[in-house]
Structure formats: C-alpha cells, structure tokens
C-alpha positions in Angstrom: 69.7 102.4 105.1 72.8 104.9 105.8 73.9 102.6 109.1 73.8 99.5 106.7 76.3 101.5 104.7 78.4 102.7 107.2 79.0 99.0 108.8 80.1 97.7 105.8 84.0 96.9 105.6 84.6 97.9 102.2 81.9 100.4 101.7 80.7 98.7 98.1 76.9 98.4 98.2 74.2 101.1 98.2 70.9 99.3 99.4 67.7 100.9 99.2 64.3 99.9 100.7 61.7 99.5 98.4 57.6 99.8 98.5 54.9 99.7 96.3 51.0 98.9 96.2 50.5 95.4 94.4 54.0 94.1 93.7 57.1 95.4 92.5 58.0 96.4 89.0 60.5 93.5 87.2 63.0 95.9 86.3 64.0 98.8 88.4 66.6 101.6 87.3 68.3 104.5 88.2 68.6 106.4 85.1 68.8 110.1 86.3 71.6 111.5 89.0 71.4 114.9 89.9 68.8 116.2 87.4 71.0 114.3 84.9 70.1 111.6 82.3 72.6 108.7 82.8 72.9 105.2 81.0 70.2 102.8 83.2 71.8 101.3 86.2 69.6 98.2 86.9 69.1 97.4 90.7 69.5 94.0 92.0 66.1 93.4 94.2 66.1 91.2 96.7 64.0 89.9 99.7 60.3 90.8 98.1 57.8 90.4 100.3 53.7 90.9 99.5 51.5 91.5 102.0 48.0 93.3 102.6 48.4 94.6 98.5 51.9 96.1 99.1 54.8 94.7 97.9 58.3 95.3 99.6 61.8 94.8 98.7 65.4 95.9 99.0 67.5 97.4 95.8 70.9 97.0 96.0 73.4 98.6 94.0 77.4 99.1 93.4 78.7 102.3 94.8 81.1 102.4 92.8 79.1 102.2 89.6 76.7 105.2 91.3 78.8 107.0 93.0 81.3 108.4 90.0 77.8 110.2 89.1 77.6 111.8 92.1 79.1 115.5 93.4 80.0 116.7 96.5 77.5 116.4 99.5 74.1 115.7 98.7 73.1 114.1 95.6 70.0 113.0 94.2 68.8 110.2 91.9 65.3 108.6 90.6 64.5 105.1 90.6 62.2 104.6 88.0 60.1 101.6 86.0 57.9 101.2 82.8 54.5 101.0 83.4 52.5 100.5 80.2 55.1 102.6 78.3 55.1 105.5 81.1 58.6 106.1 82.8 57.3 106.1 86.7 59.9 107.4 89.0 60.6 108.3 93.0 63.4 111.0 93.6 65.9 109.8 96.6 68.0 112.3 98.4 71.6 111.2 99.5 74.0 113.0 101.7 77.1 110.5 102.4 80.8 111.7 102.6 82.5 109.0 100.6 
C-alpha cells in the first residue's frame, strides 16, 4: 500500500493489507525488524472482512514508532501472532526513502 503512503500529507501511518484462512488473529505484532528482536509493536486492524473461509483486514501502524528500527533502503519486518503457544509469522519487505 506504498501509493497509500506516499499520498498522505504528513507521512505518519504504515498500513498493511492483511489475509488469512478462517479469521484473523486478535493480536497482531511486529516484533522483529531487520533480523532483529524488538519490543512488540501492536497493529491497529481495521476493516476485517470474512468471506469464502478467508478473513481480510488492513494493519495500520505509526511510522514513526517503526521507522526508528529501520536502516537505510530496504528493510524488513515480521508480523507475527500466537497460535496455541507457537509464534506464527510473515516476513514483509519495505523499500521507502523516508
């Protein structure tokens, strides 16, 4: 959702779309940037939608609070849940200039 990013004024919210077969975890986190463990950073998820056994959604987050994590050019960072006391997670790749 880069073009989201870029045509906001201020720049202040990462938003990430979201998927997943049945529904969506309660409590998403990104708790790794760049191969790094880093204290939880809870995403806000909004506009959940279930349909035909997948669930959908979109994550926001500060970039503020991510970005002073991040290095120059592309960084990455795991989203990740608890499921039945297994950390799941999904690797995301970003390459924005800030």
């Amino acid at each position: 959702m880069v073009d989201d990013f870029a045509s906001q004024p201020k720049h202040d919210v990462f938003r990430l779309k979201l998927s997943k077969a049945d529904q969506l975890p309660d409590k998403l986190v990104i708790d790794t940037v760049n191969g790094k463990p880093i204290d939880p950073i809870i995403l806000d998820v909004k506009n959940t939608v279930v349909s035909g056994g997948e669930a959908s959604g979109v994550g926001e987050v500060s970039a503020k609070v991510l970005s002073k994590y991040f290095a120059r050019g592309i960084n990455r960072f795991e989203v990740s849940y608890m499921d039945g006391g297994q950390r799941q997670a999904t690797e995301v790749v970003m390459n924005i200039q800030m």
